[in-house]
N, C-alpha and C positions, 0 to 999 in steps of 0.2 A: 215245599218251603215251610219252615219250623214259624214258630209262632212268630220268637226273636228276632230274628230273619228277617220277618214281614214288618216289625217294628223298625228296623233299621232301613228297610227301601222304603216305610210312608216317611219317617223323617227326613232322610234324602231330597223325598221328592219335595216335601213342605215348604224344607228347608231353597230347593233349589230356584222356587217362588220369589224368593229375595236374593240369595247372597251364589254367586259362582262361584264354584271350587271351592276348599279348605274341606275336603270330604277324609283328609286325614286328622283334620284338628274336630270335625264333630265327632266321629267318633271315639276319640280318646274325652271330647267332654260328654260323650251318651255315656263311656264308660264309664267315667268318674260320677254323673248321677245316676246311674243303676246301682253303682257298689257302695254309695253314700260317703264317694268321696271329695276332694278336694283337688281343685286345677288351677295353675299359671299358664296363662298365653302372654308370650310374649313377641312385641313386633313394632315397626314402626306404625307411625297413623298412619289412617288412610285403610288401613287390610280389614277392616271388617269385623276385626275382634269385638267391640263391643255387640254391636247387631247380629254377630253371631248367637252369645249366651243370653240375647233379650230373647231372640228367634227363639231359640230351643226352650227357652222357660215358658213362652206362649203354647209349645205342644207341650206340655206336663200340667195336669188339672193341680197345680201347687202354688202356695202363696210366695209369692216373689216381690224380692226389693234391691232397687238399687241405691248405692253408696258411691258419691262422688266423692272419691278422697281428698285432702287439701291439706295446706298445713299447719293450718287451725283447729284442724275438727280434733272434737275432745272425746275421750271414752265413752262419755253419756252419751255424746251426740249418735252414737250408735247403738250403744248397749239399753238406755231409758235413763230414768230421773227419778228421783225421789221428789214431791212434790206436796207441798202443805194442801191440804183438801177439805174442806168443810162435809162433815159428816152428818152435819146437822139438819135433820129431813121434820115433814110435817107430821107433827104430833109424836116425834120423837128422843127423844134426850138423844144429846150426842156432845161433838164438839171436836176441834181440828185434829187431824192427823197427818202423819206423814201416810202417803200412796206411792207404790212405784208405776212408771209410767213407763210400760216397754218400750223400746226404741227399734227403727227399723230390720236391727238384727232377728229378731224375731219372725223369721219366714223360712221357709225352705233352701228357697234357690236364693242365693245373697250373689249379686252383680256385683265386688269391689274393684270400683273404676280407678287403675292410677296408686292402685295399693300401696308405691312405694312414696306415694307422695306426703305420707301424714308421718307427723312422730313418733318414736318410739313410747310412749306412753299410752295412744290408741291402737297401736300395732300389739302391744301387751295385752290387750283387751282383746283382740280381736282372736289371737293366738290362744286365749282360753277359750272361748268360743269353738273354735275351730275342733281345739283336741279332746276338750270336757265336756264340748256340746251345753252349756250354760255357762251364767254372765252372774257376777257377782258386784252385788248393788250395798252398799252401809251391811257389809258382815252377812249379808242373805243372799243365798244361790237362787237363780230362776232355772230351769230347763228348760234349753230350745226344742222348737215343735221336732218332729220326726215325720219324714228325713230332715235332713241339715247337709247343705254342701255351700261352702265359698267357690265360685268361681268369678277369681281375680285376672285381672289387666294389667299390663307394667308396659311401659315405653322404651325401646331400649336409650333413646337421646333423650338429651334434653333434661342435663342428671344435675342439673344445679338446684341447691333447694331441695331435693330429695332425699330420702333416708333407706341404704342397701336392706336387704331384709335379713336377719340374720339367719344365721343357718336353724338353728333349732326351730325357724317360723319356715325356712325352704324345706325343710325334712317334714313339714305334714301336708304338702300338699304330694297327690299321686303323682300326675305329670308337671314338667314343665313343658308345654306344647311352644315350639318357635312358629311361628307365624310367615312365612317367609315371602317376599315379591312371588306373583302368582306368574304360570312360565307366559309365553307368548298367545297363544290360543287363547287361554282360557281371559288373559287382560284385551285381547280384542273384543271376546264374548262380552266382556265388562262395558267397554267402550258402546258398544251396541245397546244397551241397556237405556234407561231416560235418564236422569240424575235425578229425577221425582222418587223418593222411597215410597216403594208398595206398603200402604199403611193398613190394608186390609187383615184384622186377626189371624192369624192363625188356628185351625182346627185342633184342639189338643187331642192328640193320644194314647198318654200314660196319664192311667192315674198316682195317686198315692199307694193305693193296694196294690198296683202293678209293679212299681219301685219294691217293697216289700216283697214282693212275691219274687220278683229274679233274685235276691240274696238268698232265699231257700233253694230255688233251683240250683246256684253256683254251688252248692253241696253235692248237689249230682254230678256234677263233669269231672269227669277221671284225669286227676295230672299223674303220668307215668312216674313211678319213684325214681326211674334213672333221670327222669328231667328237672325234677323237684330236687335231687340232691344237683344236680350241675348249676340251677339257678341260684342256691345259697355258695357252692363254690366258686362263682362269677362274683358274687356282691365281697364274699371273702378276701376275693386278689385285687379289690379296689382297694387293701389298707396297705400302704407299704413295708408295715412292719410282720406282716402274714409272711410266712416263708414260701408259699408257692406265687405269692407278686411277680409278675415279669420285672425285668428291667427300668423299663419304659415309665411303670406307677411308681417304683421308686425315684425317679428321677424327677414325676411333676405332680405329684399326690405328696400334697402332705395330712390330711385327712381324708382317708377313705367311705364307703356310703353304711348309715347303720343297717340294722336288720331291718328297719321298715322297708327297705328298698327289697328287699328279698320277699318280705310280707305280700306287697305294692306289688310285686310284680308276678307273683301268682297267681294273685285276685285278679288281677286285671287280664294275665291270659286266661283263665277261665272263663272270663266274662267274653274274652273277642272271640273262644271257640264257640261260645251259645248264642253270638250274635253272625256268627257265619256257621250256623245252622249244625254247629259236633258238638259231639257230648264228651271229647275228649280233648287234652293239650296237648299244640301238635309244637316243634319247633320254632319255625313260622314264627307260630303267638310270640315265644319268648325274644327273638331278634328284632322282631318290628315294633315291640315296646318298650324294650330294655334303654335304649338312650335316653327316651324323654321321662324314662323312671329312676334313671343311676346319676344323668349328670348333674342334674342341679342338685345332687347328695358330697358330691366330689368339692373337697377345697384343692385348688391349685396353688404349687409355689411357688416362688418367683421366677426358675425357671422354662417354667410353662408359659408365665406372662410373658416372660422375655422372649422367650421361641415362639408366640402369637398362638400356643396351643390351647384350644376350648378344651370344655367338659366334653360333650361331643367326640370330639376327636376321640380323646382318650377311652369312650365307653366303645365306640365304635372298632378303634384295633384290638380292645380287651376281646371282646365278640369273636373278633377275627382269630384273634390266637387261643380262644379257650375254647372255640368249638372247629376250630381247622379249618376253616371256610376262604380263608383268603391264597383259594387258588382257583386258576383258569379253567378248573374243570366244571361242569356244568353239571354235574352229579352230588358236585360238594358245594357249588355257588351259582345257588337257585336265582331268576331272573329277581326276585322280590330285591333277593338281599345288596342284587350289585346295581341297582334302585337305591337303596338306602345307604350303600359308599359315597355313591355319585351325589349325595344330596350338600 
């Protein structure tokens, strides 16, 4: 067993301490905080999503904060404050100044709870944060510590009072992880459980250097150039004005996913091959991450609304027609993938 490996069953286990199942939603959030990046869970209450990214922040020796979003909260209330200060100390000349006063953003792992519940005015805020990695206070930039990753929350009901996120704010997050009712088995295992939440710490794992140090390593794992160019011609036929677009994206794509999703989705198999112990990218990687990296990039048009077609759907038959897979043979449609049809 590889180091990475071993990093991903003690999480597991740590994890499996508190929360049953969602062993598909940590590791797309291990993955987005190894590669310093950015994740959406989305789901009804009730699924654990928040005690999920608190769990996982208690194994990372990193400074974490959580943000209850509301629809009040103002930019400062996250970013800091400018704040009149007395400067004036013993035996020193001095006299008031303005100080900034960082605000919760300022941590590593940021929890934003309910993301879509504040205004677009903190949402502006939060969205340079995210992609500049600093917060700009009366004309002067801070830089956030290193690493930095957002992992936010969204509800999918319950949309009154709420503000959608726009797309140039869904384009920087890596995944959008769905969260989905957990199957039969595993909501019994649940029921079994106390309704007391194990409030016992968790052991951390990673440190900061360890985060840092897997982005060096993702320079060692070989993505084949025939796989690396199929993954930018996959993100291609999401635009319906591309001429190799199937049918199907013309019809309910009216804006296609940028290059970040091609970017996104590199990184992120290289990172699932060093976490399941190759130094290379095998297929696999790019099918089982590709939906939750391409759909929330997809705007749909009306009649996709109208025919009840997700994002999902649409990345999902992309897949199936750009790599041949949607047939009954078992040579071309490996058990993984006809798992991730049936989802």
């Amino acid at each position: 067993m590889t180091r990475w490996q071993d990093v991903a069953r003690r999480v597991r286990e740590q994890l499996a301490t508190r929360i049953v199942g969602l062993d598909d939603a940590t590791e797309k959030v291990l993955l987005c905080i190894l590669t310093g990046n950015h994740a959406l869970l989305v789901g009804v209450p009730g699924l654990a999503k928040t005690l999920l990214v608190s769990s996982i922040s208690e194994l990372m020796d990193l400074k974490f904060a959580r943000i209850q979003f509301t629809p009040d909260l103002m930019p400062s209330d996250i970013t800091g404050t400018e704040v009149l200060a007395d400067d004036r100390g013993e035996g020193v000349e001095g006299g008031r100044a303005f100080r900034f006063l960082p605000g919760p953003i300022f941590a590593n792992i940021i929890l934003a709870d309910e993301i879509n519940r504040t205004p677009p005015k903190t949402q502006s805020a939060l969205m340079e944060a995210m992609e500049e990695r600093q917060v700009t206070s009366v004309g002067t930039r801070y830089p956030l510590p290193k690493p930095f990753f957002v992992l936010a929350t969204q509800n999918p009901i319950d949309q009154e009072g709420t503000y959608p996120l726009p797309a140039a704010q869904l384009d920087r997050f890596m995944f959008r992880i769905r969260v989905e009712y957990p199957e039969h088995d595993v909501e019994t295992r649940i029921a079994r459980k106390l309704a007391r939440p194990n409030r016992e710490r968790l052991a951390p794992i990673l440190s900061q250097d360890d985060v840092l140090a897997f982005g060096d390593e993702l320079t060692r794992v070989d993505m084949p150039e025939a796989l690396r160019k199929q993954v930018v011609a996959l993100v291609r036929r999401t635009r319906p004005d591309n001429e190799n677009a199937p049918d199907f994206i013309r019809e309910w794509v009216a804006f296609g996913a940028s290059p970040r999703a091609a970017q996104a989705l590199a990184i992120a198999a290289r990172a699932r091959a060093l976490l399941h112990g190759r130094t290379r990218v095998e297929l696999e990687d790019v099918l089982v991450l590709a939906p939750d990296i391409v759909r929330h990039r997809l705007v749909l048009n009306y009649h996709a609304t109208a025919e009840g077609v997700r994002g999902v759907d649409v990345v999902r038959r992309l897949l199936a027609d750009h790599f041949d897979l949607a047939t009954p043979d078992e040579t071309t449609q490996p058990s993984f993938w006809r798992r991730l049809l049936s989802r």
